[in-house]
C-alpha positions in Angstrom: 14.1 -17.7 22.0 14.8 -21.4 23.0 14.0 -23.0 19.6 16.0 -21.0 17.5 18.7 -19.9 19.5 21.1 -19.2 16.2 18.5 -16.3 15.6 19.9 -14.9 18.9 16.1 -13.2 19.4 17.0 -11.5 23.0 19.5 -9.4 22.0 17.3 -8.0 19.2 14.4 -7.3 21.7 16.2 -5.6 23.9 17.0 -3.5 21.4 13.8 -2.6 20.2 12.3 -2.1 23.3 13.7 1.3 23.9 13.0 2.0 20.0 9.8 4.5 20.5 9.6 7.8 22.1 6.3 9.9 22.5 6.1 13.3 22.7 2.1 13.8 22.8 1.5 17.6 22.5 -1.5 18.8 22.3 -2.4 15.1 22.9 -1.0 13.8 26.4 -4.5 13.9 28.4 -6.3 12.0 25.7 -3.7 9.6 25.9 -3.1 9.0 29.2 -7.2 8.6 29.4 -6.7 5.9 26.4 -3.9 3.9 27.8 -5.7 1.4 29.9 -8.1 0.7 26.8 -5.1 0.4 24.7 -3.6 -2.2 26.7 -6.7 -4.3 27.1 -6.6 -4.2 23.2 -3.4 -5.7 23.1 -4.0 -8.5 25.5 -7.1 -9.5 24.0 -5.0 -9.7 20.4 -2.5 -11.4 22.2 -4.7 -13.8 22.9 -6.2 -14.0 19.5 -9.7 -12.3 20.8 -11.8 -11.5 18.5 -14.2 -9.4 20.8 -11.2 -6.4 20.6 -12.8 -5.3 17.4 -16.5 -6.2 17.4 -19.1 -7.7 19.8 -21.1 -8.9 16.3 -20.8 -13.3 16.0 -19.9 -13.3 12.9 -17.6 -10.8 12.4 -15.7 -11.9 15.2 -15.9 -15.6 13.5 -14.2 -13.8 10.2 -11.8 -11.9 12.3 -10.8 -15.1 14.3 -9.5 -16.0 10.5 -7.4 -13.0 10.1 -5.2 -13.6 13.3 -3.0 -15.6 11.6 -0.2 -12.8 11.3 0.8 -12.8 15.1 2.1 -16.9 14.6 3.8 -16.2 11.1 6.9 -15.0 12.1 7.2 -18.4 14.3 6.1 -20.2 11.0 8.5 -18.8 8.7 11.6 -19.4 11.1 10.6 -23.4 10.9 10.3 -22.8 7.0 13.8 -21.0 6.3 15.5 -24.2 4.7 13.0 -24.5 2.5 12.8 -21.1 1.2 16.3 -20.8 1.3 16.8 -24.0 -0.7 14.5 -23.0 -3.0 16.1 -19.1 -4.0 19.6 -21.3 -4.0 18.5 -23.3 -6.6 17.2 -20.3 -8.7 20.2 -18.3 -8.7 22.3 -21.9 -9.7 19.8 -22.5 -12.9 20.6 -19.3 -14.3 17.8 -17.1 -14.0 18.9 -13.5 -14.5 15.9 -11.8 -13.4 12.8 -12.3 -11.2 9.7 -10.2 -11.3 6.7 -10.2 -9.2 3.1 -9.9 -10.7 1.1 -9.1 -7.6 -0.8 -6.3 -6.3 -1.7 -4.5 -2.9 -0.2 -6.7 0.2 0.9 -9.3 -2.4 3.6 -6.5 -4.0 4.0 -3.9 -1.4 6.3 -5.6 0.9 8.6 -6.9 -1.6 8.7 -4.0 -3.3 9.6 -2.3 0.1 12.3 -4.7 0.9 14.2 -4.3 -2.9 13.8 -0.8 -2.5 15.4 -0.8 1.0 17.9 -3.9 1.0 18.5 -4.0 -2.4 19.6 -6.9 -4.3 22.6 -8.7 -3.3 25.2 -8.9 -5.2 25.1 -12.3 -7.7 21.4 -12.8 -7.6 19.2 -12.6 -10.0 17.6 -8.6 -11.0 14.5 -8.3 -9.1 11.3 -6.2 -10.3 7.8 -5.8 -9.1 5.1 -4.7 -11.7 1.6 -3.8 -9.9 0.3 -1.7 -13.0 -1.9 -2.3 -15.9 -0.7 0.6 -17.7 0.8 -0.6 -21.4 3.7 1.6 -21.2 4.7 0.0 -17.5 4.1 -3.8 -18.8 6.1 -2.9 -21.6 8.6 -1.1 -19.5 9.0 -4.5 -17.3 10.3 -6.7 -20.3 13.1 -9.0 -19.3 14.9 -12.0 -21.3 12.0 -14.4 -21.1 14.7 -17.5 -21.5 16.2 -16.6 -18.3 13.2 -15.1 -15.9 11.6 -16.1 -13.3 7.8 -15.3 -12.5 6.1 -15.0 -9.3 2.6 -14.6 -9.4 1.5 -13.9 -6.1 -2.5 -13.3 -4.9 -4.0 -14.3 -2.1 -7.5 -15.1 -3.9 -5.8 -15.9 -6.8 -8.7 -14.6 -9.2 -7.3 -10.7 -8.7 -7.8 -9.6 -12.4 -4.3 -7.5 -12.4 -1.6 -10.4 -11.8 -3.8 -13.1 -13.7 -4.0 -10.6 -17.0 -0.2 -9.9 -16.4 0.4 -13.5 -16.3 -1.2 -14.4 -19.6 1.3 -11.9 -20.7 4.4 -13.0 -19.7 3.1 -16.5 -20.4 2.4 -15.8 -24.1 6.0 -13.6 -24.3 7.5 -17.3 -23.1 5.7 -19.3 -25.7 6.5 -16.5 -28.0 10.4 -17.0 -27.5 9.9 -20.4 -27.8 10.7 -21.5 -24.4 8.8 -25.1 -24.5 8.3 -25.9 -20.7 7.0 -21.7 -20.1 5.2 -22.9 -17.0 9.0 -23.9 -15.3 9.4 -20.0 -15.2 6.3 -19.7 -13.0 6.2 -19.6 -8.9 2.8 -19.3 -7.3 2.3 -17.7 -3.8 -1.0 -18.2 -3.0 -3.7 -19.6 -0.1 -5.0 -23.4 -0.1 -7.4 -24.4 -2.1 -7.4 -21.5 -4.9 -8.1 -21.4 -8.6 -4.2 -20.3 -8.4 -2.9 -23.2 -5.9 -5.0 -25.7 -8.2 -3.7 -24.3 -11.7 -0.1 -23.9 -10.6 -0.3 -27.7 -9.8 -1.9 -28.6 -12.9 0.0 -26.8 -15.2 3.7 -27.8 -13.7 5.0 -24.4 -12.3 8.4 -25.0 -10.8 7.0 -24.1 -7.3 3.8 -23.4 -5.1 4.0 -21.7 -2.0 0.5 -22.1 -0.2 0.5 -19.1 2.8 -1.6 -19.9 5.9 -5.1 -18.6 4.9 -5.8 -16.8 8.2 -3.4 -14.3 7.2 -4.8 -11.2 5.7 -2.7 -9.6 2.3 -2.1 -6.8 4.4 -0.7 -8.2 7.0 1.5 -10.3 4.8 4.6 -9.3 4.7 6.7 -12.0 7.2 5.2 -14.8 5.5 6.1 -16.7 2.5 4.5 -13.5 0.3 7.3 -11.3 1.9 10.0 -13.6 2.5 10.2 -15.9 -0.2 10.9 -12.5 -2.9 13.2 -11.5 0.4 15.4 -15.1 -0.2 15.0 -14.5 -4.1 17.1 -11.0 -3.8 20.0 -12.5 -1.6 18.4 -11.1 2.1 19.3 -13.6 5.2 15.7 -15.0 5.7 16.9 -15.9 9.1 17.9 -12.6 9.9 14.5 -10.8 9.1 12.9 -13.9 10.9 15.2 -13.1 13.6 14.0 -9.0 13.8 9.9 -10.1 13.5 10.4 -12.6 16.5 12.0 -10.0 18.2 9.5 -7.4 17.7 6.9 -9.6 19.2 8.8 -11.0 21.7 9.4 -6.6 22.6 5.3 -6.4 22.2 4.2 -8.4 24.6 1.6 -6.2 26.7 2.9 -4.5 29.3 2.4 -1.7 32.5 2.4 1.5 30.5 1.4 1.9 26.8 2.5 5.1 26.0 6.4 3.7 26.2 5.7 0.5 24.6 7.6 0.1 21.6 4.0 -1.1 19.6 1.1 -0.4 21.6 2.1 3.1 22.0 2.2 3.9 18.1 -1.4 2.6 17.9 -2.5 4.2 21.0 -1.4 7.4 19.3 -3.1 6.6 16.0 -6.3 6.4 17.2 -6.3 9.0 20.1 -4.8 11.5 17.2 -7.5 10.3 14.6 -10.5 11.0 17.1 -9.0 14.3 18.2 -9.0 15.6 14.6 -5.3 15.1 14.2 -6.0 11.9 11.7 -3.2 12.4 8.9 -0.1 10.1 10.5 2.7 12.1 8.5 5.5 9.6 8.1 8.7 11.4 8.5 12.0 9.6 7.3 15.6 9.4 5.9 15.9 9.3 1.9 16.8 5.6 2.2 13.2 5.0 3.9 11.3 6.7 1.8 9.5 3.1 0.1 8.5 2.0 3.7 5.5 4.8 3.2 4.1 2.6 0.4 3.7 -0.4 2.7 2.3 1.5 5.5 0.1 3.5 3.5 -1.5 0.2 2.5 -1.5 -1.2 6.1 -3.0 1.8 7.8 -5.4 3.3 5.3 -7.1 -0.3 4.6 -7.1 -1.5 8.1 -8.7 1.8 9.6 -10.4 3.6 7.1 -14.2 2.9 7.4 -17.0 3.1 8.5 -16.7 7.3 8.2 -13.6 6.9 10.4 -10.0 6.3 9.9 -6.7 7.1 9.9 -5.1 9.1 6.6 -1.5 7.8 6.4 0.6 11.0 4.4 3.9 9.2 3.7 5.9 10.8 0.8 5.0 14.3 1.1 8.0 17.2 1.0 8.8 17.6 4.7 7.8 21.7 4.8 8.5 24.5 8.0 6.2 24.3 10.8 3.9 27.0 9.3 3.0 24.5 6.0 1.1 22.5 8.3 -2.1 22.2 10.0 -2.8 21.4 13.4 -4.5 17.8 11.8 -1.1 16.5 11.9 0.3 13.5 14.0 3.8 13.2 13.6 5.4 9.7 13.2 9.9 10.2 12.4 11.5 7.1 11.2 15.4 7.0 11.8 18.0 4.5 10.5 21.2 3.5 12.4 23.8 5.1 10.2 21.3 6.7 7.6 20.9 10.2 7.1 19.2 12.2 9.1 15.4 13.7 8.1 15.1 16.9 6.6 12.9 17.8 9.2 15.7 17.6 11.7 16.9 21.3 10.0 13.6 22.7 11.6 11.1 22.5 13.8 7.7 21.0 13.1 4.5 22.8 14.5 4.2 23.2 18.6 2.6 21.4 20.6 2.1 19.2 17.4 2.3 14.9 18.9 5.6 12.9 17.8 6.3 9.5 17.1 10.1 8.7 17.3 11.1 5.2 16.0 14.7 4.1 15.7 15.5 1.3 13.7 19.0 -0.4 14.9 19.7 -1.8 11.2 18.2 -2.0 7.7 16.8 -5.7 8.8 15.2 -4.2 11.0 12.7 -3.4 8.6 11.4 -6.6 9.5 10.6 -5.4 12.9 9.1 -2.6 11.5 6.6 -5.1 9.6 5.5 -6.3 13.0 5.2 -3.3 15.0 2.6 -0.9 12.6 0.8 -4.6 11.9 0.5 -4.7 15.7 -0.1 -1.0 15.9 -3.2 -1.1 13.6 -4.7 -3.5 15.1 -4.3 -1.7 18.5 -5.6 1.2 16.8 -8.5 -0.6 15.0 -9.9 -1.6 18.4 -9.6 1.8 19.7 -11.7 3.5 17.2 -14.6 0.8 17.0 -13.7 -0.8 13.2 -12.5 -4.2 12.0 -9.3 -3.5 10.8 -9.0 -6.6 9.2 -11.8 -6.0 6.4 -11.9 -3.7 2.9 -15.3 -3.5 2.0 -14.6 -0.6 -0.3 -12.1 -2.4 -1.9 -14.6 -4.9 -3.4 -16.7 -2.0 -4.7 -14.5 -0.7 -6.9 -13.1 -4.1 -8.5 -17.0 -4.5 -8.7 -17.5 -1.3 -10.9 -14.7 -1.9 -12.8 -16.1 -5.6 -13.8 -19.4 -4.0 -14.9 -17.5 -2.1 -16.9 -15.4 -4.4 -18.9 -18.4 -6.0 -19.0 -20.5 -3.9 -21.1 -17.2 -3.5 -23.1 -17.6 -7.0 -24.1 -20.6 -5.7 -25.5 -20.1 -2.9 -27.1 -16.7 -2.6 -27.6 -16.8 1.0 -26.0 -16.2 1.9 -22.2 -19.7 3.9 -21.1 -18.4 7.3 -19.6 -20.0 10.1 -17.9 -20.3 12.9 -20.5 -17.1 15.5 -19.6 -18.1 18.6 -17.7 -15.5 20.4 -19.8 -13.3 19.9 -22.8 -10.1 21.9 -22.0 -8.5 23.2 -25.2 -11.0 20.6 -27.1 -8.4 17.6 -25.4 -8.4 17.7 -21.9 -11.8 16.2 -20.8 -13.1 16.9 -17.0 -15.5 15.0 -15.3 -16.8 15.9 -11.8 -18.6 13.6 -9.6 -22.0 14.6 -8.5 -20.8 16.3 -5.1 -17.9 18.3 -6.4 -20.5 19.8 -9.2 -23.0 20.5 -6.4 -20.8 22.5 -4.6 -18.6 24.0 -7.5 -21.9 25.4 -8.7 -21.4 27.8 -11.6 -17.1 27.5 -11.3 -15.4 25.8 -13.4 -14.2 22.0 -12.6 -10.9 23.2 -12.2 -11.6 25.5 -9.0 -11.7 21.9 -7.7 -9.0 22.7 -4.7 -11.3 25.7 -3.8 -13.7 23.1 -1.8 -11.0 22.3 0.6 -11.6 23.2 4.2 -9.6 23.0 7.2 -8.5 19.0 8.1 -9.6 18.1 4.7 -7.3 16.2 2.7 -5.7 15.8 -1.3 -5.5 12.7 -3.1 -3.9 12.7 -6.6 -4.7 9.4 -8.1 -2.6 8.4 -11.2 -3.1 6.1 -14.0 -0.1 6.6 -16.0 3.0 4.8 -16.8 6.6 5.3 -16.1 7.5 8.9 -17.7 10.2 10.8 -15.3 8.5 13.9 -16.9 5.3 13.2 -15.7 6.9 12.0 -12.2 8.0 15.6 -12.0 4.9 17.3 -12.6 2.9 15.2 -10.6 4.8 16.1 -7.7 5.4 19.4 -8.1 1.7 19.9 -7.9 1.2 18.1 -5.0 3.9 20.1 -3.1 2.5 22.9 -4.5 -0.9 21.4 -3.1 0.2 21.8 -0.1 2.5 25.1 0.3 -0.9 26.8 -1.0 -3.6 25.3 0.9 -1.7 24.1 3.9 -4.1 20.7 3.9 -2.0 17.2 4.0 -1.9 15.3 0.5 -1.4 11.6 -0.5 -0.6 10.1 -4.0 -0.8 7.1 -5.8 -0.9 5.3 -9.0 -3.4 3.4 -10.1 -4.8 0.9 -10.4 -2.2 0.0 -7.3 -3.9 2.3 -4.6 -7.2 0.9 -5.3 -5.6 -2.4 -3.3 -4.3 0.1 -1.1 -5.7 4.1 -0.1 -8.5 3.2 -2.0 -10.5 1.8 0.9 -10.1 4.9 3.0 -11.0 7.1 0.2 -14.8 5.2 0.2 -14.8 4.3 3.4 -13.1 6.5 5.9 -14.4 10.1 6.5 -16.0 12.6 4.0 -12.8 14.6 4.0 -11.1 13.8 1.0 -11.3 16.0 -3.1 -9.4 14.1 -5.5 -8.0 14.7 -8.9 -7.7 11.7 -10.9 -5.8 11.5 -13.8 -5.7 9.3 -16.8 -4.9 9.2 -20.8 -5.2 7.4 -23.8 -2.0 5.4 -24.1 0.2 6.0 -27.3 0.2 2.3 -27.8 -1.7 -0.3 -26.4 -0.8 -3.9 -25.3 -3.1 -7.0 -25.6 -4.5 -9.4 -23.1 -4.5 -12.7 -24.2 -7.2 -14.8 -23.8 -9.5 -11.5 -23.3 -11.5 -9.5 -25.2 -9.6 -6.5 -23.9 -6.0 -5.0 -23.8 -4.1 -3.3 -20.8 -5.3 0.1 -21.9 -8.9 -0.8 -21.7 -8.6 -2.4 -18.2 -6.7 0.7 -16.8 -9.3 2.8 -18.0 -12.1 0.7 -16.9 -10.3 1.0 -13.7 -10.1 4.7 -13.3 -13.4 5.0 -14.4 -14.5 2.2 -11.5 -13.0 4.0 -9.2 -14.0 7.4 -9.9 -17.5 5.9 -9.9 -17.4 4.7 -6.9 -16.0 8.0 -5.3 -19.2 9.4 -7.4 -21.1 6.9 -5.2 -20.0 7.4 -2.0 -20.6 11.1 -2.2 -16.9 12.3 -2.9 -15.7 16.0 -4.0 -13.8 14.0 -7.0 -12.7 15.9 -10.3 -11.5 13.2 -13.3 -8.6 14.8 -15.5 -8.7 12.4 -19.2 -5.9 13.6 -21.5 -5.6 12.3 -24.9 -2.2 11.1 -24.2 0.4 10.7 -21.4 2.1 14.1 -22.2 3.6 15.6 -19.4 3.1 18.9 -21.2 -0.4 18.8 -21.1 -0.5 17.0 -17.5 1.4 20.7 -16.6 -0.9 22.4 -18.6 -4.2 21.2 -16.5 -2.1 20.7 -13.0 -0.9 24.2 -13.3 -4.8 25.9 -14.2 -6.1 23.7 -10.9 -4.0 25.2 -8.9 -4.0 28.8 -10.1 -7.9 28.3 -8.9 -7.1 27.1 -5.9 
């Protein structure tokens, strides 16, 4: 507060500190009995204490380097000139569009902010492209001579934002632009293949985030802010709302009040109570904020067989379309509209979250609080939430496969379980066939159980159509089975969900969808195009559901036609 006093931090805490409300339902005994343990959570991350979240030596050594999220906001306030300086001179050479190649935490947050804050007027169009579907690469195509790239990734070897940056590079040299690399930004750690290329090569800037920071966790450092500057936002300003969220956090006499602690407290008393899907409630304007903290809390706490399943995009429904596995967490905005929900009660006795947000920056504040939350929450239930073990399997299965492609040239594939129509090919994974038994793969939903869950996992590309259908069968998902329901494209959820669907508990039956694409894209410098990687990558995943024991049903059509996606949708839920 003293050494940016232009930020004018105290008058944003105060704010926030009244910004929760609990109402704990079925809850409030469990919570008050959690409280204490709650708070001691938060002191010991306060103090950068590893033992919150493991008494094991070396994972508290790894988790000592994943701290680095609680100084960032401090870091990016001394760093605002620079970034600042550097989106100035951006907009003043010209460039008419920016787009982010970057997955998981390296996409979600900007994506959130655009989605949110929009674009200001005067600066450059702004886009973030997270899939390796050839329709949504193609679909991403802006003037090459006057766009600007930002490859951002952590590692720097993630397979999705290098492949899309051979692309863009080779649509550059294509268009005969003769410096291509002065149309690249890197945000990246020390040290990587990235940090190392970008240098080599001449790309106009390198951005090097503080390596103790987690991707997930990312989002006030120069991975969120530095797309933030590029779109017109006041850096300062959503410096300004993360130092006063943590300034508002520090531990205090009562967690359940406490505009951070208290969300976490209820995350994990909810989760080990049975009510473990956190439904995000909020205005239309919020709706993108559930990507980002879908990412947050599914890979920080799902693991281990435990976990919290974040629900955030699901058609708000009465009280009777839910179960009593629900923990209710209602966003508001400061002017916005008002939730849906607010026309009608949500279940009794059911525990609610209320946050306010005092202004669309605020959304920086909102960065800090769930990251503080999770953590809280993490330590509560016993897990590392700073880890995705999962996450590794399935970009491990997916190499094997591209692999052997290399090979052969084909993509091995579990024989189908059914042809529908001779076209529509289903697979089931060992567990769903065990239990199906002599039904058909498409009585899929009829292994559902009470506190189960519905994941619809997408691999397709941009097609309002198939937008439509996709969610009309989730909220039709729902209305008949009364079980919570998450979706997702892929291969972006595999940064994200995907970790809880391995690693959390054994509570999940998935449907996941793919097709042959009408046209496929190459890769250059590969042996493989965007339609062979998405594939590989569905059938990766899907493996390693198959792996880790998963109800899972795989849905191939031989083309993204929403017709047929209605076809098959519509027969899975009739044998519901």
């Amino acid at each position: 507060m003293t050494r940016w006093p232009a930020i004018d931090i105290a008058a944003r805490r105060d704010r926030l500190r009244g910004s929760l409300r609990l109402a704990p339902g079925a809850l409030a005994a469990a919570l008050r009995e959690a409280s204490p343990a709650a708070m001691r959570a938060a002191e010991q991350l306060w103090r950068a204490d590893p033992a919150a979240w493991s008494t094991d030596a070396a994972v508290q050594q790894k988790i000592a380097n994943r701290l680095g999220w609680m100084k960032s906001p401090a870091l990016m306030a001394g760093h605002v000139d620079r970034i600042v300086t550097f989106a100035d001179g951006v907009k003043r050479d010209g460039f008419t569009d920016v787009v982010l190649l970057g997955m998981g935490g390296s996409s979600l947050a900007p994506e959130v902010l655009r989605a949110v804050l929009g674009v200001s007027a005067g600066w450059p169009r702004f886009r973030m492209l997270d899939s390796t579907d050839p329709a949504a690469v193609r679909a991403a195509a802006t003037p090459p001579q006057t766009t600007l790239y930002l490859l951002s990734s952590k590692s720097g070897t993630t397979i999705e934002p290098n492949s899309l940056a051979a692309h863009f590079r080779h649509r550059l040299e294509q268009a005969g632009v003769s410096r291509w690399a002065g149309h690249f930004v890197a945000i990246t750690d020390a040290d990587t293949e990235l940090s190392r290329r970008a240098r080599a090569e001449g790309f106009r800037d390198v951005f090097i985030n503080p390596s103790d920071i987690g991707g997930r966790y990312s989002a006030l450092s120069f991975v969120g802010l530095v797309p933030a500057a590029l779109m017109g936002h006041d850096v300062a300003d959503l410096v300004g709302w993360g130092l006063a969220m943590l300034s508002a956090s520090e531990p205090a006499a009562d967690a359940s009040t406490h505009p951070s602690i208290a969300l976490g407290l209820a995350m994990a008393v909810g989760a080990r109570a049975g009510r473990d899907k956190l439904t995000l409630i909020v205005p239309p304007r919020l709706e993108p904020f559930g990507l980002w903290v879908e990412q947050l809390v599914a890979e920080s706490t799902g693991k281990n067989g435990v976990g919290v399943v974040p629900i955030a995009g699901e058609p708000v429904g009465g009280a009777a379309a839910y179960g009593s596995d629900r923990l209710f967490v209602r966003a508001r905005l400061e002017g916005a509209d008002r939730p849906a929900s607010d026309s009608g009660p949500l279940p009794s006795n059911a525990p609610v979250v209320e946050l306010d947000m005092p202004a669309p920056a605020a959304l920086a504040a909102e960065f800090m609080r769930w990251e503080i939350a999770t953590a809280v929450a993490g330590a509560l239930l016993g897990i590392n939430p700073f880890d995705e073990p999962n996450v590794q399997q399935a970009k491990d299965a997916t190499r094997t496969l591209l692999d052997q492609y290399k090979t052969t040239h084909q993509l091995p594939a579990p024989a189908a379980d059914r042809a529908r129509d001779g076209e529509i090919h289903l697979t089931m994974s060992r567990m769903a066939r065990a239990q199906l038994g002599n039904r058909d793969p498409e009585a899929v939903l009829s292994l559902l159980h009470a506190g189960d869950y519905v994941a619809l996992l997408a691999y397709l590309g941009p097609d309002d159509a198939i937008e439509r259908s996709l969610h009309a069968f989730r909220s039709g998902v729902r209305d008949r089975t009364r079980v919570a329901t998450m979706f997702g494209y892929g291969p972006r959820y595999l940064h994200s969900t995907g970790q809880l669907h391995k690693g959390g508990p054994n509570t999940g039956v998935f449907v996941l969808i793919s097709a042959t694409p009408v046209e496929d894209l190459p890769i250059p410098g590969e042996q493989f195009s965007f339609g062979t990687l998405e594939r590989a990558q569905a059938l990766g995943d899907f493996a390693s559901l198959d792996q880790t024991g998963r109800r899972a049903l795989h849905i191939h059509l031989p083309s993204p036609d929403p017709r047929l996606l209605d076809r098959i949708l519509n027969a899975v839920l009739e044998k519901s």
